[in-house]
C-alpha positions in Angstrom: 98.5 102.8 93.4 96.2 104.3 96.0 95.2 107.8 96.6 97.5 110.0 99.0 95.9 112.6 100.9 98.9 114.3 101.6 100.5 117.2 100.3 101.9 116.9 96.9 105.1 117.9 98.5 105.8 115.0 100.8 105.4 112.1 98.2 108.1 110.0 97.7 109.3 110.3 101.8 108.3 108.2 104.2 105.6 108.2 106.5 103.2 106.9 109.1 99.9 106.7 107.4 96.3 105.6 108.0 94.2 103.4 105.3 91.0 103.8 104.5 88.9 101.3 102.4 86.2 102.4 100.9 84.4 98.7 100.1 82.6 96.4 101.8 83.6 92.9 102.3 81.6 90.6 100.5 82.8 86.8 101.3 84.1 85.3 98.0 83.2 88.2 95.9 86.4 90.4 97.6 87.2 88.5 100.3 89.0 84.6 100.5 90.5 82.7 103.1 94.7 82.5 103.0 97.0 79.8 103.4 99.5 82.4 103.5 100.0 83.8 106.9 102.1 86.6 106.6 101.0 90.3 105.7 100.8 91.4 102.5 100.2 94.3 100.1 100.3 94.2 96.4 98.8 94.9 93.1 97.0 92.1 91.0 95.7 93.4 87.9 93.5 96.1 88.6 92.7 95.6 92.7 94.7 96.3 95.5 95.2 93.1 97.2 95.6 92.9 101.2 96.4 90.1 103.3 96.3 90.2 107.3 94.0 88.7 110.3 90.7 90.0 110.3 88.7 90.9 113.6 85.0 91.4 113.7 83.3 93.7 115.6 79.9 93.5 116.9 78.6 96.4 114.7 79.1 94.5 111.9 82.4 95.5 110.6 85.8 94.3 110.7 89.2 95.6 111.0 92.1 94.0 108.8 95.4 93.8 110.6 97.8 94.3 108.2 101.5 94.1 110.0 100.2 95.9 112.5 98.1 98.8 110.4 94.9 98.3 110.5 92.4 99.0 108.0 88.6 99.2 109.0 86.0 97.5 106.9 82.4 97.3 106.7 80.3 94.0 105.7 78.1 93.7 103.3 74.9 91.8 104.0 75.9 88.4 103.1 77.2 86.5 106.2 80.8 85.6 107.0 81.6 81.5 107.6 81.9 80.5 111.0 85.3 80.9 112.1 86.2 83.7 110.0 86.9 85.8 113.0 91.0 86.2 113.8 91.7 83.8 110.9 93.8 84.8 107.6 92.4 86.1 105.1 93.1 88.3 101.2 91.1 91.5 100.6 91.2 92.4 96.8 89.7 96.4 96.3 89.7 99.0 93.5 92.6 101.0 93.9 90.3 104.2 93.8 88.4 103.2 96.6 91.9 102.8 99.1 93.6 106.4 100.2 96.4 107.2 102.9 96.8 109.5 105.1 99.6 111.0 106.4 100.1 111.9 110.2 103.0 112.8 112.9 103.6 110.1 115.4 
C-alpha cells in the first residue's frame, strides 16, 4: 500500500501514474543486488519492495527503471560498488514514504 495523490474518486480505475520515493539509497541497508532480472513490485513485510535497472546520474542520484516507470532516487553518502550502474538491483522502502500520482497521457 502506497499513498495515492489522486482524487478519492478515481481509486480502484486504472491509471498512468508517477512514483515518488521518498528514501535514499543506502547500499545494503535498502538496497541489494538481484539475480532476478525481471521488474518487480511487491510487499514484504512492512517495505515496499522494487526491482528494476538502476541508472546513476552524475548528481548523485539514481533513477530505478521499473518496466519502464521510473522512479528517481537520491544516494545517501555511502558509496555504491563499482559496477552498480545499469545492473539489477531490489529497493525495499516504507510504504509511507512511496506516493502516486495520477496524470492524463
Amino acid at each position: 500500500m502506497v499513498l495515492w495523490q489522486g482524487a478519492p474518486q478515481a481509486v480502484g480505475r486504472e491509471h498512468h501514474v508517477e512514483w515518488t520515493a521518498n528514501e535514499d539509497i543506502v547500499w545494503t541497508e535498502n538496497a541489494w543486488p538481484s539475480t532476478d532480472e525481471t521488474p518487480g513490485l511487491r510487499e514484504d513485510g512492512d517495505r515496499i519492495v522494487l526491482r528494476g535497472q538502476l541508472s546513476l546520474d552524475e548528481d548523485g542520484g539514481a533513477a530505478l527503471d521499473v518496466g519502464g516507470s521510473v522512479i528517481l532516487f537520491d544516494l545517501a553518502n555511502s558509496p555504491l560498488p563499482d559496477g552498480v550502474d545499469g545492473s539489477w538491483v531490489e529497493v525495499r522502502v516504507a510504504p509511507g514514504n512511496v506516493t502516486v500520482w495520477p496524470y492524463e497521457v
